[in-house]
C-alpha positions as CSV (number, residue, x, y, z in Angstrom):
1,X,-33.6,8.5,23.5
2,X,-35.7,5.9,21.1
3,X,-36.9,6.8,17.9
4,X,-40.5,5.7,19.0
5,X,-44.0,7.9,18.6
6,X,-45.1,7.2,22.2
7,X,-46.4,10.5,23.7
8,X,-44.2,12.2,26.3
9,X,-45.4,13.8,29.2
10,X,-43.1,15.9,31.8
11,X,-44.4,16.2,35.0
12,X,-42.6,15.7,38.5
13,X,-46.1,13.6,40.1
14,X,-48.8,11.3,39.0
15,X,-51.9,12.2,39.6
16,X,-55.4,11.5,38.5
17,X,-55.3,14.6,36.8
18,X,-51.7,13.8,35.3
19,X,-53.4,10.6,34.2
20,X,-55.9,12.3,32.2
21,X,-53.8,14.2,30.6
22,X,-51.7,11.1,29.7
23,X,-55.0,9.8,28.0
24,X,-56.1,12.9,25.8
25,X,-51.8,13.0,25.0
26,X,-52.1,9.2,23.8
27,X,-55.8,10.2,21.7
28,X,-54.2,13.4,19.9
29,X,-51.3,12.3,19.3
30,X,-53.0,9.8,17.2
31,X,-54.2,12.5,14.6
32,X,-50.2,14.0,14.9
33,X,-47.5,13.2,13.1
34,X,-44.0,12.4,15.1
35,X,-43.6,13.1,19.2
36,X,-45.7,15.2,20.4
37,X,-44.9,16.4,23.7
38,X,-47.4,17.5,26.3
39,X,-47.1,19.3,29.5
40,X,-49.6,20.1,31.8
41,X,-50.0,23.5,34.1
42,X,-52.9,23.4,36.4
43,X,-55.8,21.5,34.2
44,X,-54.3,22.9,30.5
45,X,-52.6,20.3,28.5
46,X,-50.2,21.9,26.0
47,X,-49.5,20.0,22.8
48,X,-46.4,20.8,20.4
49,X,-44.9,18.7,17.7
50,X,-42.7,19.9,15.2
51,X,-44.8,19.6,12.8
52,X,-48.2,20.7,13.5
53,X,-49.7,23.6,15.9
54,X,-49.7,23.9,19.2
55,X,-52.8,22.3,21.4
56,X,-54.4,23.5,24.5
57,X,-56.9,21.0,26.2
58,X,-59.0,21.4,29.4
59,X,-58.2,18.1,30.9
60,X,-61.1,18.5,32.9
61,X,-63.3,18.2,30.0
62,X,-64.3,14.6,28.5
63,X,-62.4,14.1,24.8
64,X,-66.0,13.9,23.3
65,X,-65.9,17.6,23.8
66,X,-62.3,18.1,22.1
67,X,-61.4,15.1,20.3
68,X,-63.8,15.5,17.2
69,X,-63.3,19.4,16.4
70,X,-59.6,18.1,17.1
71,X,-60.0,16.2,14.2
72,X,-62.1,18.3,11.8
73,X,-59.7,20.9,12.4
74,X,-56.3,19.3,11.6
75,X,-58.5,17.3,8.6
76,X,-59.3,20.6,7.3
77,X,-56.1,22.7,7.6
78,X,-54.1,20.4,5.9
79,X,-56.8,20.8,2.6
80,X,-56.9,24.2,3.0
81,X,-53.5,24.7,3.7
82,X,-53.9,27.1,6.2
83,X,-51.9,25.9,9.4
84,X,-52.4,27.6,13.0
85,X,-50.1,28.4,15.1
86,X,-52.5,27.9,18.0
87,X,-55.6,25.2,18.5
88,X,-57.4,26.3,21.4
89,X,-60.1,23.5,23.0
90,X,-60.1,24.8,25.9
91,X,-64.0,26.4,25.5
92,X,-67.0,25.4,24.1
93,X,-66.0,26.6,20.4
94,X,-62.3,26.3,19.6
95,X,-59.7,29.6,19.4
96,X,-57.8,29.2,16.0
97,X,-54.4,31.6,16.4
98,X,-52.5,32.7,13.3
């Protein structure tokens, strides 16, 4: 392995969908720190890094639906301190899990 911050998807097949999921990996991974690694079951993209919460994302969904609460959130747990364990995008209003 390389000590690089590229995302890392595992799936067997590209696909258009797999594609997708490639792109909204690449876009959160930009507000993560190290690896995150994504894997995608049906049109859920699961996020984890070692260092953050875990992300689902509706791949389906354009990022301008996920990207910016994405952001607010992760801006705002690190000044209130309280981390998730779970970010849920997935719906119209995100699912915080403790």
């Amino acid at each position: 392995t390389s000590d690089t911050n590229l995302p890392l998807l595992l799936s067997s097949d590209i696909t258009n969908r797999q594609i997708h999921a490639l792109r909204a990996l690449s876009l959160a991974s930009s507000l993560m720190s190290g690896r995150p690694l994504g894997q995608l079951a049906s049109k859920t993209l699961t996020i984890k890094s070692s260092s953050g919460p875990e992300i689902l994302i509706d791949i389906d969904k354009s990022s301008h639906n996920w990207y910016p609460a994405l952001q607010l959130l992760l801006r705002e747990t690190k000044i209130d301190g309280k981390i998730p364990r779970i970010i849920d995008l997935r719906y119209s209003q995100p699912v915080l899990t403790f």
